[in-house]
Structure formats: structure tokens, C-alpha cells
C-alpha positions as CSV (number, residue, x, y, z in Angstrom):
1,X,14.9,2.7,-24.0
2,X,14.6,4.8,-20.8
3,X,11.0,5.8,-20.4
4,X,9.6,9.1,-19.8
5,X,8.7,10.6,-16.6
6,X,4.9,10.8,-15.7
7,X,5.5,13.9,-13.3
8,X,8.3,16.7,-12.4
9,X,10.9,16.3,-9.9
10,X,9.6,18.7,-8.1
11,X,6.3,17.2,-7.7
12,X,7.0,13.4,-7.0
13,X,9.8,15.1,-4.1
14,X,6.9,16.7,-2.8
15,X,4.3,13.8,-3.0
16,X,7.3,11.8,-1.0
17,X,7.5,14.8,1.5
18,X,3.6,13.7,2.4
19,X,4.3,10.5,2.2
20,X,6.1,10.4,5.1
21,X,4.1,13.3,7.0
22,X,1.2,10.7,6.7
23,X,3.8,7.9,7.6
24,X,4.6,10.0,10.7
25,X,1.5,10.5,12.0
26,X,1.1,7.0,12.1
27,X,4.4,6.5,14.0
28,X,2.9,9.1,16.5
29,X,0.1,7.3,17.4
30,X,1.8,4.2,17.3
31,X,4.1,5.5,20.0
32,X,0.9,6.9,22.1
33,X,-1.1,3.9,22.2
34,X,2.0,1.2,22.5
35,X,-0.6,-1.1,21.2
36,X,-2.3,-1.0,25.1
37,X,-5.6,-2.0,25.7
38,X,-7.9,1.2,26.7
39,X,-5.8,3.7,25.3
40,X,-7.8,5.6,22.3
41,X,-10.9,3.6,22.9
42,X,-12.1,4.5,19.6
43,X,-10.6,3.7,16.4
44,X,-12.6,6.2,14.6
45,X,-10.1,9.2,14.4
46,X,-7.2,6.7,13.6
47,X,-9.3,5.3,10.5
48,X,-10.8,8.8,9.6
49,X,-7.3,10.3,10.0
50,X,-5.7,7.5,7.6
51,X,-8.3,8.0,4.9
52,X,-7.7,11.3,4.6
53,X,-3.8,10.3,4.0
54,X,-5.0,8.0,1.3
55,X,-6.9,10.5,-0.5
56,X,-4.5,13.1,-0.1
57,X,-1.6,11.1,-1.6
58,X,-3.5,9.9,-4.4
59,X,-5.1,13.3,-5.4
60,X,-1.9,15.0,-5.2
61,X,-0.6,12.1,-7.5
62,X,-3.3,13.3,-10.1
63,X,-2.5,16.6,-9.5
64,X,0.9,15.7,-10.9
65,X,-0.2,13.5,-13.9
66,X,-2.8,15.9,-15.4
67,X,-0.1,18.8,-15.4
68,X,2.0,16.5,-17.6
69,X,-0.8,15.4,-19.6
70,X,-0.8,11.9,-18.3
71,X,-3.8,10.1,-18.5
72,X,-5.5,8.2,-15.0
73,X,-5.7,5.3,-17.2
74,X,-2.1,5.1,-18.5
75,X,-1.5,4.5,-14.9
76,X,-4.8,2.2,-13.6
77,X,-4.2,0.1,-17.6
78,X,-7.5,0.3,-18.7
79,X,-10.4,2.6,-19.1
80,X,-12.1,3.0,-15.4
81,X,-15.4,2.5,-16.7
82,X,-13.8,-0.5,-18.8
83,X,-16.1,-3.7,-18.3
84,X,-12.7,-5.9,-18.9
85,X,-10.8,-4.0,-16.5
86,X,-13.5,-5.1,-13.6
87,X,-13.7,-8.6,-15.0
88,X,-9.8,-9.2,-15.1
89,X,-9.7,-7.4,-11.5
90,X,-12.1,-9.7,-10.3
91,X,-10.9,-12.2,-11.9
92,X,-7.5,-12.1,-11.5
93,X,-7.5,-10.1,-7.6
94,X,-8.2,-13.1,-5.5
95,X,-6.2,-15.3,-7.3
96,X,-3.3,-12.9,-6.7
97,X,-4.6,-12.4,-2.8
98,X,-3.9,-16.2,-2.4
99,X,-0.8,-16.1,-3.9
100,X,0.2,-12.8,-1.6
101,X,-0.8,-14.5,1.1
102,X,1.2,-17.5,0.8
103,X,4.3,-15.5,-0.3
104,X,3.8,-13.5,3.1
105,X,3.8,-16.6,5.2
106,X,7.0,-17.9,3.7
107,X,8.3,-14.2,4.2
108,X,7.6,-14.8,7.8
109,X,9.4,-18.1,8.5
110,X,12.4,-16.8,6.5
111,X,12.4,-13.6,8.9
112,X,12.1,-15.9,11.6
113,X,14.6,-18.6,10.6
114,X,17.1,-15.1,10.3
115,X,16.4,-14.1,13.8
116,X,13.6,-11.5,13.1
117,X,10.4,-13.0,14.0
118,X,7.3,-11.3,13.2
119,X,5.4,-12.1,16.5
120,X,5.7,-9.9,19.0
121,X,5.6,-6.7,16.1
122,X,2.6,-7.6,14.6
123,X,0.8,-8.6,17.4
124,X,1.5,-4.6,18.9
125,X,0.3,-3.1,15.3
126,X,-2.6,-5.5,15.7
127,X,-3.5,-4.4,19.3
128,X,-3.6,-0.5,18.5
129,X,-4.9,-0.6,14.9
130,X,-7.7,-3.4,14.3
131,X,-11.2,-2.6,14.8
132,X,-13.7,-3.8,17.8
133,X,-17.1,-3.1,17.0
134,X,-19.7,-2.5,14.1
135,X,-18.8,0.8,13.7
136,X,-14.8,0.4,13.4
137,X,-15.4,-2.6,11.4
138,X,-17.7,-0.8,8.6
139,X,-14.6,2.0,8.4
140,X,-12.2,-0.8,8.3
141,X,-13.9,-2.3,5.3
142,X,-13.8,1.7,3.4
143,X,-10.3,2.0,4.2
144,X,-8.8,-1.4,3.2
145,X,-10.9,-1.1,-0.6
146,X,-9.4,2.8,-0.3
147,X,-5.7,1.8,0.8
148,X,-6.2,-0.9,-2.6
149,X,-7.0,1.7,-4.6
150,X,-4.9,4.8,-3.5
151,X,-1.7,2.8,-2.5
152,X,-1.4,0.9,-5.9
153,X,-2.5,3.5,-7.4
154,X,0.4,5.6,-5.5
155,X,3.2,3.2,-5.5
156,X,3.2,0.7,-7.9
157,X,1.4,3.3,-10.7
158,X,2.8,6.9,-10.3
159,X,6.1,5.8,-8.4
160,X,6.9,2.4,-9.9
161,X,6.6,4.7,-13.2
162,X,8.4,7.9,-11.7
163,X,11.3,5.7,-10.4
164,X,11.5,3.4,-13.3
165,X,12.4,6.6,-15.5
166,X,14.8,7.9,-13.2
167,X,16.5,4.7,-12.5
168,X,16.3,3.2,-16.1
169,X,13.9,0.7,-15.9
170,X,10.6,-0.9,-14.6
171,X,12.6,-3.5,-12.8
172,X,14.6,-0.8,-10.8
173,X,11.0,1.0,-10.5
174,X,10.0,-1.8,-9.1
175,X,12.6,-2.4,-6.4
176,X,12.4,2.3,-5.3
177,X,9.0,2.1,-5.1
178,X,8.8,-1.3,-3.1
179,X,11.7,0.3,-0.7
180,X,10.0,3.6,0.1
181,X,6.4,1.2,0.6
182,X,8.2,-0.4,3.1
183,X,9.9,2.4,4.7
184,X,6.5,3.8,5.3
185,X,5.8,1.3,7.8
186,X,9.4,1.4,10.0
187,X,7.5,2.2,13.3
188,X,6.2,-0.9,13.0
189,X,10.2,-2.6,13.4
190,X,12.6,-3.8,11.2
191,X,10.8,-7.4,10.3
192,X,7.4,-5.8,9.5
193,X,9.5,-3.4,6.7
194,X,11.4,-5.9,5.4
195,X,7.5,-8.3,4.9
196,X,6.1,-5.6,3.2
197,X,8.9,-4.2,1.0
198,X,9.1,-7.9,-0.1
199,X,5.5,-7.8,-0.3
200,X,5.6,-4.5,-2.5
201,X,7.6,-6.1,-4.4
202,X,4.8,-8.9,-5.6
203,X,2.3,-6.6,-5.5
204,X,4.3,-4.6,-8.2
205,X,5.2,-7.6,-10.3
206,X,1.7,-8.0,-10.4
207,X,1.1,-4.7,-11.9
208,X,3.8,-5.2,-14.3
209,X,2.7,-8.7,-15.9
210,X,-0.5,-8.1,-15.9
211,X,-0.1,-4.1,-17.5
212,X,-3.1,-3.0,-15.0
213,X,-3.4,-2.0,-11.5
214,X,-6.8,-3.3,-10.9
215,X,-5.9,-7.1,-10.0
216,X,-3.6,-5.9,-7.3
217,X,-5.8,-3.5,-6.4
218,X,-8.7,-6.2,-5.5
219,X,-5.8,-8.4,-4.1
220,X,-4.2,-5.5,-1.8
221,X,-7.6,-4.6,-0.1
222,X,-8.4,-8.2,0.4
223,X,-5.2,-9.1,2.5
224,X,-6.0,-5.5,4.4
225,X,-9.7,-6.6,4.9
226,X,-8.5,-10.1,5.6
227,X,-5.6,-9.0,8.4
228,X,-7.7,-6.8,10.4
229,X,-11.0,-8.3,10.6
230,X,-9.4,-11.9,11.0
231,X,-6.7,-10.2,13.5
232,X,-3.7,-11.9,11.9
């Protein structure tokens, strides 16, 4: 049976239109900085400016949920404040990091074996995003835990959801809402979209075995933490 939508039309055509405001915003200052060393000597703005984009996103994605009486935690799986929920999260969020993480490196020598290494692209994104001092590193930390939370929450609760009852399915959910999560990042170059749409795609097979968003929520911020602290 084809579920029911979790929000209007109108309001998840909207929360797309932001989607890729925010997404070009980021393509702006990718374009400015060229990933060259001095240019926006401080990271601050970038990191305050991407926060913002979170939060926006996944406010406007309650917004849309409590006008159709959809519960937070229809989308999250479990109660917030549900001691189980934390337990599998931690729990289950590292072991799903790992398993992200060695999926991404296979990901990588497949894009390379076809001609699309991953090189020279991620080592630009690298160069003009990572942080370089106490200061950028502490935001870094707030906004990988908030990119876990508000893009799971985003894309693999309220569109995996939104898609899968417009397309007929949480399979075909799966596959929209891992397409659009990749096309957020096409500054970046065609290899880096193709990593992360396959990437989306775990992290939403995640959410769908396990019925909860709170192990790939643990798992999403890790391999942020991981990539820009560790600068790989």
C-alpha cells in the first residue's frame, strides 16, 4: 500500500526551494575561495553561515509535519527523550560509521577505476572548508553533531517519507531523497556527487532497517567530525 504523505506539496517544493538556496551559497563561496590558501582566513562565517542552513531546513521541515499532525517522533523512530533510542544510537552509530566509512573507500576506487578520481576534488573542498585553529575546530565539532541531526532528519526522515509516498514506496524514497542529497553537493564535481548520493543511499538503508534515525544520526556526524578534523 502506498503510504501517506507527511507534508503538502506545496510545502516539501518549498523546503526543496531552500534546499538549494543554502546549496548555492555554498557553491558561492566555493567559487570565491577556489580552495586557496589566505583567501577567507576565517572559517567562522562559513560555519556560522551553514548552521543557520541546517537549522533553517530542519525547522521549516517541522513546520510542515506539525501542520499535518505528524509527530517529530514518527520521523526520528522513537521518543526523543527515549533512553532506548540513545542506547541503540550509540550503540548502533559507530558500528554504522565503520561500515560508512569502508563503503566510501570502495566508492572511491570504483570512481577511480571509471575515470573519476576523487583526488584532486576533495582535496579543493578540503582546502576551503576544514578548520585550522581552536576556534574553527570547536564550531566544526557543533556543526558536524548539527549536520547528523538536521540532515537525517531532513533527508532520510521527512523526504525519504515525502518521496516514498509520491513515488510508491520507501525503496524509491530512498533512491529521490539520496539523489537530491547528492545534488546538493554538485559544486563540489561530478565524483564527489556521485560518493555521496551513494552514500545517502547507506545512510538511508540504515534508517530503514533499523526504523529510527538516531544510529545514522551518530554515524553521519562522526564521518563529518572524522573528515574535517582528520583532513581526509
Amino acid at each position: 500500500m502506498r503510504p501517506a504523505p507527511i507534508a503538502s506539496t506545496r510545502h516539501t517544493l518549498i523546503l526543496l526551494a531552500i534546499f538549494g538556496a543554502v546549496t548555492a551559497l555554498g557553491a558561492g563561496h566555493a567559487a570565491q575561495t577556489g580552495g586557496t590558501p589566505g583567501v577567507a582566513a576565517s572559517r567562522v562565517p562559513l560555519y556560522l553561515g551553514a548552521l543557520a542552513g541546517e537549522w533553517l531546513l530542519f525547522r521549516y521541515a517541522m513546520i510542515g509535519l506539525a501542520r499535518t499532525g505528524t509527530p517529530a517522533a514518527a520521523i526520528f523512530g522513537d521518543k526523543l527523550r527515549s533512553r532506548r533510542a540513545w542506547f541503540l544510537a550509540l550503540l548502533l552509530g559507530p558500528v554504522a560509521w565503520l561500515g560508512i566509512g569502508l563503503l566510501s573507500e570502495g566508492l572511491k576506487h570504483a570512481l577511480g577505476a571509471a575515470g573519476l578520481p576523487l583526488h584532486a576534488d576533495s582535496a579543493r573542498t578540503l582546502a576551503s572548508v576544514a578548520p585550522r585553529d581552536t576556534v574553527e575546530r570547536v564550531l566544526w565539532v557543533v556543526l558536524s553533531i548539527s549536520a547528523g541531526i538536521c540532515e537525517e532528519f531532513v533527508f532520510r526522515g521527512y523526504l525519504l517519507r515525502q518521496f516514498a509516498a509520491w513515488f510508491g514506496g520507501p525503496w524509491p524514497g530512498l533512491i529521490a531523497s539520496s539523489i537530491v542529497f547528492g545534488l546538493g553537493h554538485a559544486y563540489q564535481g561530478l565524483a564527489p556527487v556521485l560518493l555521496i548520493t551513494g552514500l545517502g543511499m547507506a545512510f538511508g538503508a540504515i534508517a530503514l532497517l533499523t526504523r529510527r534515525l538516531g544510529p545514522g544520526i551518530v554515524a553521519h556526524a562522526l564521518t563529518d567530525l572524522v573528515s574535517g578534523l582528520a583532513g581526509r
